[in-house]
N, CA, C and O atoms as a MOPAC input file, in Angstrom:
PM7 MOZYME 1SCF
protein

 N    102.60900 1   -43.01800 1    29.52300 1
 C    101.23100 1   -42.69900 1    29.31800 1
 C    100.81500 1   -42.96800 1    27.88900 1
 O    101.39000 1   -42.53300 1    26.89100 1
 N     99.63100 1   -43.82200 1    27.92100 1
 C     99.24200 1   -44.20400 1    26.71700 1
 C     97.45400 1   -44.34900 1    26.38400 1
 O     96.70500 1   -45.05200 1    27.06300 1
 N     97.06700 1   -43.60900 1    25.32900 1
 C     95.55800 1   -43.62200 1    25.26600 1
 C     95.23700 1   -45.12700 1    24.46700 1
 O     95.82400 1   -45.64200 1    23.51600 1
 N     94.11900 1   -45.57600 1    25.22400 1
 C     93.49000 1   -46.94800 1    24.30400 1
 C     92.09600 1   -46.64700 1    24.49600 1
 O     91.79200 1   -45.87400 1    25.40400 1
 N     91.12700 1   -47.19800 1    23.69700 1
 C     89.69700 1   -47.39600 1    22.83300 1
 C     88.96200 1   -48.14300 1    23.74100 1
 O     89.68900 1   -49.09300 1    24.03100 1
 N     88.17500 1   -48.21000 1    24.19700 1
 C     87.23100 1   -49.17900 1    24.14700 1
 C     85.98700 1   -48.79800 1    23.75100 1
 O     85.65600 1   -47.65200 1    23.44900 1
 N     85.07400 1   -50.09300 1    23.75800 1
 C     83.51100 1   -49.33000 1    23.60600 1
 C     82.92500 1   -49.45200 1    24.92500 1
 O     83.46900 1   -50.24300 1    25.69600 1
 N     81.99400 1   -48.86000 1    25.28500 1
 C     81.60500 1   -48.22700 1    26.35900 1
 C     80.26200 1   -48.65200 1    27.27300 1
 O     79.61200 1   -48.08400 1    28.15000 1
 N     80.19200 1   -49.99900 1    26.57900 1
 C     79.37300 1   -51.15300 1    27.24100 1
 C     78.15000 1   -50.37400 1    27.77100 1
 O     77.75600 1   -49.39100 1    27.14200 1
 N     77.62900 1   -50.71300 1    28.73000 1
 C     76.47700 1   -49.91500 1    28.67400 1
 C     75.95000 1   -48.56100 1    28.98100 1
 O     74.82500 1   -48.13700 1    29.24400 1
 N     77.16500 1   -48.00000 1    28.86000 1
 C     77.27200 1   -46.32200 1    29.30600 1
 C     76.48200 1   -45.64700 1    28.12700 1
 O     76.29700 1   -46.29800 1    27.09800 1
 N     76.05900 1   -44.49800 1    28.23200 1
 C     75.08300 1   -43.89700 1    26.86700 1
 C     76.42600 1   -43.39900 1    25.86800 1
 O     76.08300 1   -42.74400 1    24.88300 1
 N     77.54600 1   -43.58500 1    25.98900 1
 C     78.67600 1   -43.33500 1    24.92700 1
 C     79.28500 1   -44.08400 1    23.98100 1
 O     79.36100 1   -45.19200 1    24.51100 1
 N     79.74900 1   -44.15300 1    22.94100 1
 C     79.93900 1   -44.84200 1    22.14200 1
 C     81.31700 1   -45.04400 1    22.28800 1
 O     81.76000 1   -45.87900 1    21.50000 1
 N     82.26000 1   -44.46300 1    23.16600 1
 C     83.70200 1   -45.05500 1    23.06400 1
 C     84.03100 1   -44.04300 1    24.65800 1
 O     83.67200 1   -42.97300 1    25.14900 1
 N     85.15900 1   -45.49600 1    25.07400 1
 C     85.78600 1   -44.29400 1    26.13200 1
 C     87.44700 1   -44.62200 1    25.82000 1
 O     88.23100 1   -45.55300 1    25.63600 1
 N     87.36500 1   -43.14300 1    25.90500 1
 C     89.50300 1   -43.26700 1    25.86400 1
 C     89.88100 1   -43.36200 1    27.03000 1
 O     89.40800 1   -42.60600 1    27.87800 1
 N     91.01800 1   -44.51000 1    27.42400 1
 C     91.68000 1   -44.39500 1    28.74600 1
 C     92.81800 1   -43.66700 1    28.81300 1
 O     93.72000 1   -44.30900 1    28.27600 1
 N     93.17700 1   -42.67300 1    29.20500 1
 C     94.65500 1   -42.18500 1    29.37400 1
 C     94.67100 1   -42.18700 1    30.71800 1
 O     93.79000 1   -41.90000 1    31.52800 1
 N     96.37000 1   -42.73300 1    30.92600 1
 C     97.01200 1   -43.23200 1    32.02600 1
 C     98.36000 1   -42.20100 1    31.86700 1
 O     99.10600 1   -41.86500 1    30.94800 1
 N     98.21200 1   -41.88300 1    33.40600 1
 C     99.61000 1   -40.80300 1    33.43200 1
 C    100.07300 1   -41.27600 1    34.63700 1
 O     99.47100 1   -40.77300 1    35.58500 1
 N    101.32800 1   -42.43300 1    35.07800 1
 C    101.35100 1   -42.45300 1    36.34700 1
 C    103.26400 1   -42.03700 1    36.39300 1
 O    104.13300 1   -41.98700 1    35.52200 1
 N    103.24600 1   -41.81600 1    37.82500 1
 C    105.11300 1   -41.27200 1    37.89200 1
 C    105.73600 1   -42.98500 1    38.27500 1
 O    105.37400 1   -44.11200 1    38.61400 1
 N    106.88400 1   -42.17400 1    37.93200 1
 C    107.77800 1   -43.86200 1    37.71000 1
 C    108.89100 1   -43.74400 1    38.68500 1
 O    109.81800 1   -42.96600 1    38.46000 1
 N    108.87100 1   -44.08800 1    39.19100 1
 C    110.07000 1   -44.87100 1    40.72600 1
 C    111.28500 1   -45.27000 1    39.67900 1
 O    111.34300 1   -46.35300 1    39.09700 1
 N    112.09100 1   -44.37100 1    39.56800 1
 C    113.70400 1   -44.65400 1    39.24800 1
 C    114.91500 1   -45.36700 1    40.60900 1
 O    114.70000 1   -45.14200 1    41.80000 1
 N    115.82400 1   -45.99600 1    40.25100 1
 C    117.03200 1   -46.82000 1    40.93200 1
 C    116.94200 1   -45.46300 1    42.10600 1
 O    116.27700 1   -44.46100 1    41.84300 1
 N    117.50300 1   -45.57500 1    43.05400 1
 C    117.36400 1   -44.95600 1    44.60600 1
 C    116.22600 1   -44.07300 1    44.69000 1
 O    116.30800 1   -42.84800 1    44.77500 1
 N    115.03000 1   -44.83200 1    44.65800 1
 C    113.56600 1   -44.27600 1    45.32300 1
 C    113.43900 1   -42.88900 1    44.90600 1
 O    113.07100 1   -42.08700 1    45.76400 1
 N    113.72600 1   -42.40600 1    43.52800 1
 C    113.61900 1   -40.98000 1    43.04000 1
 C    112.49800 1   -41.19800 1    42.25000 1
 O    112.48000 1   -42.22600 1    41.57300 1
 N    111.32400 1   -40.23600 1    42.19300 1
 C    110.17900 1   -40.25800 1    42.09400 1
 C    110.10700 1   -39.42800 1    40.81800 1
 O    109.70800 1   -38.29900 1    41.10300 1
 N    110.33700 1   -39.56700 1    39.56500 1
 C    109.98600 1   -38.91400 1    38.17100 1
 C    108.17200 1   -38.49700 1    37.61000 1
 O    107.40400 1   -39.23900 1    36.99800 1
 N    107.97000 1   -37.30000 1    38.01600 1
 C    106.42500 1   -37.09800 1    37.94600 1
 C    106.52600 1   -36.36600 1    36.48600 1
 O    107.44900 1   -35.63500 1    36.12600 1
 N    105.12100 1   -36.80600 1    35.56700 1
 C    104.69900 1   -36.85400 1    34.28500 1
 C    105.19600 1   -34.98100 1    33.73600 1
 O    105.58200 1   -34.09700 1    34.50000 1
 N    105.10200 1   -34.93000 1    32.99400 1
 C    105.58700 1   -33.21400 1    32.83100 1
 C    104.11800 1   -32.71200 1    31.76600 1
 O    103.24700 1   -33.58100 1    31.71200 1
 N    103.88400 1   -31.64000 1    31.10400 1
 C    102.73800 1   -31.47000 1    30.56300 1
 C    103.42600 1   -32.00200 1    29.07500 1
 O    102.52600 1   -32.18300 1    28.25400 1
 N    104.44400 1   -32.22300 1    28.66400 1
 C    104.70000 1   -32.72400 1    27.29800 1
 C    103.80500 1   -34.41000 1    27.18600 1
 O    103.37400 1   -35.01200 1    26.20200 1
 N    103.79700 1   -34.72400 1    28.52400 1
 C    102.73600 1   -36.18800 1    28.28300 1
 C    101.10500 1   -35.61200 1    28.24600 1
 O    100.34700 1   -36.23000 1    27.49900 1
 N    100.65700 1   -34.68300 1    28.87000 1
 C     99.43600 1   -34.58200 1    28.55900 1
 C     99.34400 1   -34.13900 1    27.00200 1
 O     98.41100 1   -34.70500 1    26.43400 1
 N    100.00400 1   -33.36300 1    26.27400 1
 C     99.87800 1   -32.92600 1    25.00400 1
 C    100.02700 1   -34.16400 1    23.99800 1
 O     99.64800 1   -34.23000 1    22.82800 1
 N    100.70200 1   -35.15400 1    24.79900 1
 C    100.86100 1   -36.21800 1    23.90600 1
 C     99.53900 1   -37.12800 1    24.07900 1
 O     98.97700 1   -37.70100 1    23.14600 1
 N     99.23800 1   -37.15600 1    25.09200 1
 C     97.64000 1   -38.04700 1    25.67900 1
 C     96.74800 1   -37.27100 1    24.56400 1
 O     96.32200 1   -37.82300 1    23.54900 1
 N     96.55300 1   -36.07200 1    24.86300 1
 C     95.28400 1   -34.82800 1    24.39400 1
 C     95.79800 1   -35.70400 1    22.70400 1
 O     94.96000 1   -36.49700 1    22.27500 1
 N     96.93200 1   -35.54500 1    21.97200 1
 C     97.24900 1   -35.90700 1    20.14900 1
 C     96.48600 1   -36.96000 1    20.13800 1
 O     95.36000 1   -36.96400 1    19.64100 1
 N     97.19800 1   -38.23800 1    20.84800 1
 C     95.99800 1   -39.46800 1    20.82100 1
 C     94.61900 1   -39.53700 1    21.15900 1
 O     93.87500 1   -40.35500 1    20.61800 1
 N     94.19300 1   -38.64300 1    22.11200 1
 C     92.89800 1   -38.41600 1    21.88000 1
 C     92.06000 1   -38.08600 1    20.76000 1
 O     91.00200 1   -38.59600 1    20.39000 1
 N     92.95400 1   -36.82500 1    20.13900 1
 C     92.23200 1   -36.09200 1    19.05100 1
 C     92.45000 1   -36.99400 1    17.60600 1
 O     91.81500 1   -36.80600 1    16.56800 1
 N     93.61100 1   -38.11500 1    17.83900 1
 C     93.41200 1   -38.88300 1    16.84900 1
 C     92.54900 1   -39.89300 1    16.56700 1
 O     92.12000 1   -40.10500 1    15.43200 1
 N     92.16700 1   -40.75900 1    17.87600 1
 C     91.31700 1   -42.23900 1    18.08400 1
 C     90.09000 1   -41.00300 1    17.59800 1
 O     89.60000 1   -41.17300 1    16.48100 1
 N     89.63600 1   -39.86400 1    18.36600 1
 C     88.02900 1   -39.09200 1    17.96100 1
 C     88.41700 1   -38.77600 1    16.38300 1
 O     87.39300 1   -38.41600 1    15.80200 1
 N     89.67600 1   -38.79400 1    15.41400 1
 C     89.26300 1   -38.62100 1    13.88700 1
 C     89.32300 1   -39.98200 1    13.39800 1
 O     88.78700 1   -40.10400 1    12.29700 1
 N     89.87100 1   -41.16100 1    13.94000 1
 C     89.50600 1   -42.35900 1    13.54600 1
 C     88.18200 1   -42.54900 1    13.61000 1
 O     87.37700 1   -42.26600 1    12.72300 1
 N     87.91100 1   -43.10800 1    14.83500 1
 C     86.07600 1   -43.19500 1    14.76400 1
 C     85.28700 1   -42.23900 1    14.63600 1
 O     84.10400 1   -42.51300 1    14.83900 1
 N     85.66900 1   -40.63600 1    14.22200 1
 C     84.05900 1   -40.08000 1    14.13000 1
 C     83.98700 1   -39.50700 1    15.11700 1
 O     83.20300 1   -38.57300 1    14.94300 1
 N     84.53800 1   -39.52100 1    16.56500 1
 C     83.69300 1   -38.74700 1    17.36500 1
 C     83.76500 1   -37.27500 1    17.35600 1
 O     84.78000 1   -36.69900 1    16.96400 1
 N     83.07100 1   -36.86000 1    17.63500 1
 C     82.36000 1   -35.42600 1    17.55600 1
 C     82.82100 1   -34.66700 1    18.95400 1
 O     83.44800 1   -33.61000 1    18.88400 1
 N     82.53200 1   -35.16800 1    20.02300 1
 C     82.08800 1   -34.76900 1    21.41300 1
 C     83.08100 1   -35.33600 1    22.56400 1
 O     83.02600 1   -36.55000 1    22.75700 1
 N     83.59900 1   -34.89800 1    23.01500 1
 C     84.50800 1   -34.98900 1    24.38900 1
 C     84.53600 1   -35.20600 1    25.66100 1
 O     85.55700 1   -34.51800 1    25.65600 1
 N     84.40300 1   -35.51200 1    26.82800 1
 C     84.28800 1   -35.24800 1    27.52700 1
 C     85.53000 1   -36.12800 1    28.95200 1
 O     85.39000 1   -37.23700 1    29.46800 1
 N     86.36600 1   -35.34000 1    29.13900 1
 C     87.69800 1   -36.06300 1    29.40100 1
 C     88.12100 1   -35.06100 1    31.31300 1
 O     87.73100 1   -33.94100 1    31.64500 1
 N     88.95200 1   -35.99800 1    32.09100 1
 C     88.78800 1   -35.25000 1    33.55400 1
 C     90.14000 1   -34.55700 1    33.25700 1
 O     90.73700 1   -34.47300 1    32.18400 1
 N     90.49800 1   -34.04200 1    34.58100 1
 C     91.58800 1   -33.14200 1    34.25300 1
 C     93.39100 1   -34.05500 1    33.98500 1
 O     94.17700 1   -34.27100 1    34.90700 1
 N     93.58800 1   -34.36400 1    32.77000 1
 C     94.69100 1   -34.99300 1    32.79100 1
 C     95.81800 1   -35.04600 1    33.57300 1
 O     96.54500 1   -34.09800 1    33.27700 1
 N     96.42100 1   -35.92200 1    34.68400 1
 C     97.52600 1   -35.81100 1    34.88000 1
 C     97.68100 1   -35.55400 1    36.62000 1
 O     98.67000 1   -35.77700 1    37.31700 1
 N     96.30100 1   -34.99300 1    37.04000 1
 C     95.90600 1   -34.77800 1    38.65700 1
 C     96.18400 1   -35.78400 1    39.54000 1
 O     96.67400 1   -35.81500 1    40.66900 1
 N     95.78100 1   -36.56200 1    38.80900 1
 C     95.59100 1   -37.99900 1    39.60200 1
 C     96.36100 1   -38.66800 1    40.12800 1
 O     96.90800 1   -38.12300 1    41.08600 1
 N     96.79100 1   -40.09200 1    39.82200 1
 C     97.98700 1   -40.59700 1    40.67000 1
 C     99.40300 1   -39.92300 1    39.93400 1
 O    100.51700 1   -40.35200 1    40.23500 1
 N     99.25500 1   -39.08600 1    39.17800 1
 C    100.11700 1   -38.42400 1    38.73000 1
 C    100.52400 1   -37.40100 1    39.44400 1
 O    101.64600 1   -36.89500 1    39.47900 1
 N     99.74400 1   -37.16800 1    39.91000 1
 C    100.52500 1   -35.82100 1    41.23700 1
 C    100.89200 1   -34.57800 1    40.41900 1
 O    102.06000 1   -34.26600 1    40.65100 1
 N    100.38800 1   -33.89100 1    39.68100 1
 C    100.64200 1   -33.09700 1    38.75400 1
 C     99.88800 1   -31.61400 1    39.42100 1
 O     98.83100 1   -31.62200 1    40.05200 1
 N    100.78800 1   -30.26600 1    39.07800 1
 C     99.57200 1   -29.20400 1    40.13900 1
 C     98.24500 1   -29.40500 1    39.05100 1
 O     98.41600 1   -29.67400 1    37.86200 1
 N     97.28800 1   -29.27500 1    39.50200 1
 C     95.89200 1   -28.93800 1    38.77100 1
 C     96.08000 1   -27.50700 1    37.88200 1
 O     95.51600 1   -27.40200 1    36.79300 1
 N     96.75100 1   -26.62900 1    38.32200 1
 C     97.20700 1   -25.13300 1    37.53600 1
 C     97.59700 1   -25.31600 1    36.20100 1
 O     97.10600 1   -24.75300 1    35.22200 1
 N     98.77100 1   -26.37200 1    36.22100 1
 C     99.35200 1   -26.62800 1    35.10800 1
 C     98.77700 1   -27.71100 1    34.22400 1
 O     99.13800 1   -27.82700 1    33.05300 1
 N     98.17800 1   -28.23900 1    34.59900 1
 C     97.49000 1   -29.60300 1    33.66300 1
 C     96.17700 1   -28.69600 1    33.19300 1
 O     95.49900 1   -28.95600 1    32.19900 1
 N     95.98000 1   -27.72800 1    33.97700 1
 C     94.50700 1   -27.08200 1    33.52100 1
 C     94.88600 1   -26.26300 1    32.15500 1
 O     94.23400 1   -26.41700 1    31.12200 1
 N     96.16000 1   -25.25500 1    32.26500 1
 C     96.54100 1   -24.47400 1    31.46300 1
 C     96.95300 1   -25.38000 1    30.27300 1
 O     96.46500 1   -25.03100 1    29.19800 1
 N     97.85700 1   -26.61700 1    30.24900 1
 C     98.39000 1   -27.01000 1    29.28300 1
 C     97.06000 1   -27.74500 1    28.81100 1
 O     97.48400 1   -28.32400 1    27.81000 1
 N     95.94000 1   -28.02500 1    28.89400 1
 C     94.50400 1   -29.02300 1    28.36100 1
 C     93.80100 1   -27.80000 1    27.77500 1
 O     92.89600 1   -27.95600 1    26.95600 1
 N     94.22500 1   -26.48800 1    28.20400 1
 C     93.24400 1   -25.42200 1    27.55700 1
 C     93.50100 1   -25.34200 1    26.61900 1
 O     92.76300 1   -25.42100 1    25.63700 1
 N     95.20100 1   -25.06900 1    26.67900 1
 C     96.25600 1   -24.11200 1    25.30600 1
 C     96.08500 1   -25.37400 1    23.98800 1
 O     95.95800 1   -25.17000 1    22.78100 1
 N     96.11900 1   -26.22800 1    24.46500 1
 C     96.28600 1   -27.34500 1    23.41600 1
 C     95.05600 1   -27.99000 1    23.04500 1
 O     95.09800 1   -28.80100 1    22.11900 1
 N     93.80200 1   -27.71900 1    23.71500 1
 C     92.68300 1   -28.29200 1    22.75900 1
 C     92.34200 1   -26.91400 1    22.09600 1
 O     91.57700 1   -27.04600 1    21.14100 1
 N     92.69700 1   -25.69100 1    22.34900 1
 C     92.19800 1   -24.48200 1    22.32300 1
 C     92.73000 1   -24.64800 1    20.61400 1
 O     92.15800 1   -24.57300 1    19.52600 1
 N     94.02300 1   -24.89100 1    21.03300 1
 C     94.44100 1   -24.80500 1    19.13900 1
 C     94.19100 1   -25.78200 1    18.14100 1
 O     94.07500 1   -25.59800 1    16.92900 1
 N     94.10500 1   -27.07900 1    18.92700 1
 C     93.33000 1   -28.23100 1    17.63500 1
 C     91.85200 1   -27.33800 1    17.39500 1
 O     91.76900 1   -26.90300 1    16.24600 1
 N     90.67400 1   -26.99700 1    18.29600 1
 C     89.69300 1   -26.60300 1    17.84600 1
 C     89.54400 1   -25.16600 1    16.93400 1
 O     88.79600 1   -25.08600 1    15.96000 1
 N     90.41300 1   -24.02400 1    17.44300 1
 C     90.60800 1   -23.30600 1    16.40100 1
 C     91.16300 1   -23.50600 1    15.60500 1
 O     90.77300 1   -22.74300 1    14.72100 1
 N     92.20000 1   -24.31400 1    15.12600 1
 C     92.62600 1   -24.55100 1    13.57200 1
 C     91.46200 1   -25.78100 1    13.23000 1
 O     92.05100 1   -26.76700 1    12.78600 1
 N     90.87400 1   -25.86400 1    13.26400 1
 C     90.06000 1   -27.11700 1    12.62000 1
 C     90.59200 1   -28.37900 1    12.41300 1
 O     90.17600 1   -29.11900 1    11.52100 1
 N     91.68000 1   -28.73900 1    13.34500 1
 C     92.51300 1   -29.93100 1    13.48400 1
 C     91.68200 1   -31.01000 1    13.52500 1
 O     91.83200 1   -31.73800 1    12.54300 1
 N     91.08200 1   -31.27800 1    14.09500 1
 C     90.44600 1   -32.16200 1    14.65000 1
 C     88.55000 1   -32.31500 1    14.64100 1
 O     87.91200 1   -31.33400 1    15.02400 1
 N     88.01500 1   -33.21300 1    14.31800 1
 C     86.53300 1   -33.65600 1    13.97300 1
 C     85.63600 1   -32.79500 1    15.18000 1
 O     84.50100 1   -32.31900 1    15.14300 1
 N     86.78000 1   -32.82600 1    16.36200 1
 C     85.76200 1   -32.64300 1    17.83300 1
 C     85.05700 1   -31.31600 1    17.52500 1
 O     85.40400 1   -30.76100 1    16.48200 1
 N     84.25800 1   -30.81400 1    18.16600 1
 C     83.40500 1   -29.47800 1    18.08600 1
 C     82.89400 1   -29.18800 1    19.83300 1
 O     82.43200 1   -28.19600 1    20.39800 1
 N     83.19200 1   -30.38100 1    20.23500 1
 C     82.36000 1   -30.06800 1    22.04200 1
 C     84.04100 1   -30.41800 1    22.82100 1
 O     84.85700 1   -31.20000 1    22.33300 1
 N     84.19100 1   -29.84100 1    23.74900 1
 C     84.73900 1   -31.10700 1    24.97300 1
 C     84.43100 1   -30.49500 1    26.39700 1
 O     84.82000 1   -29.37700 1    26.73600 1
 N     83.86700 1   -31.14300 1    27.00400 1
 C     83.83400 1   -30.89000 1    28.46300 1
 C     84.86500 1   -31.62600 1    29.33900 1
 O     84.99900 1   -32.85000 1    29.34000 1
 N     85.66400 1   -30.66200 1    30.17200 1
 C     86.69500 1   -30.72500 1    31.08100 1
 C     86.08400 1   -30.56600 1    32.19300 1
 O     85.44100 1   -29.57200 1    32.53000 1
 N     86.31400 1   -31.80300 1    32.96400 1
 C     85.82200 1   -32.12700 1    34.30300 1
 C     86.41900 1   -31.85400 1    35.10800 1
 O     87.56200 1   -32.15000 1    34.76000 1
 N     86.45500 1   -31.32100 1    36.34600 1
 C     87.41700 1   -30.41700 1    36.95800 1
 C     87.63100 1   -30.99700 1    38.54900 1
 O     86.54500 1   -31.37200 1    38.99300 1
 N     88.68200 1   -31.15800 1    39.46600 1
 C     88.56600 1   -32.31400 1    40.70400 1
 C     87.17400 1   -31.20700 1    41.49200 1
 O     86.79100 1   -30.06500 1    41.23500 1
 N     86.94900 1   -31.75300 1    42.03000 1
 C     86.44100 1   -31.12400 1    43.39200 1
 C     86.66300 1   -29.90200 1    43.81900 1
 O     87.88200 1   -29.76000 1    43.72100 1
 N     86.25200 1   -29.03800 1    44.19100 1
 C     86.74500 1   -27.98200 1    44.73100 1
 C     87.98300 1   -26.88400 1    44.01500 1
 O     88.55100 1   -25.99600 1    44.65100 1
 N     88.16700 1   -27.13700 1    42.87000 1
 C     88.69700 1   -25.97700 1    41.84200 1
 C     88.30300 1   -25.39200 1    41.27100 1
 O     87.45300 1   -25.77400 1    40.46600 1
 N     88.61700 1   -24.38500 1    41.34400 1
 C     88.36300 1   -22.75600 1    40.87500 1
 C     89.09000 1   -22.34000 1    39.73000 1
 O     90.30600 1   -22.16400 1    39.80200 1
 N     88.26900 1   -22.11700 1    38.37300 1
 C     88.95100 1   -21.44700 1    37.56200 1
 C     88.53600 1   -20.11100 1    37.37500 1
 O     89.14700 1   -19.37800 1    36.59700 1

């Protein structure tokens, strides 16, 4: 899993980060799914590309749900605990982020 930049063509945003979390097919069809140490590492590169360019404002889905197969419980808790502490220590430029949540979850 790795975050990259682009600009955001004609969307009203000035950059979108891609993070990619997918599980990896090891030698006899054993299925290795992402752990939350990759979302904390996605969330660092995030919070770094937003102090490279400036951005201010967030708005990112729930890391790791996806073809990652990850529970939503745990990707929710580990995206809280860890933007929770870049924004209270003043780590990081961001001041907003909205966490987009799948369908039908309940926090």
């Amino acid at each position: 899993g790795r975050v990259i930049t682009s600009t955001a063509g004609d969307l009203p945003h000035r950059f979108v980060f891609h993070a990619i979390t997918i599980p990896k097919l090891i030698p006899h069809d054993k299925l290795i799914t992402p752990t939350p140490d990759l979302i904390r590492s996605l969330l660092d590169s995030c919070f770094y590309h937003a102090q490279s360019l400036g951005v201010t404002s967030i708005a990112m889905p729930l890391l790791g749900t996806g073809f990652a197969g990850m529970s939503t419980e745990v990707c929710y808790q580990t995206i809280m605990e860890h933007a929770g502490r870049e924004l209270e220590f003043g780590l990081t430029p961001v001041t907003t982020i909205k966490l987009i949540l799948p369908e039908g979850m309940e926090v």
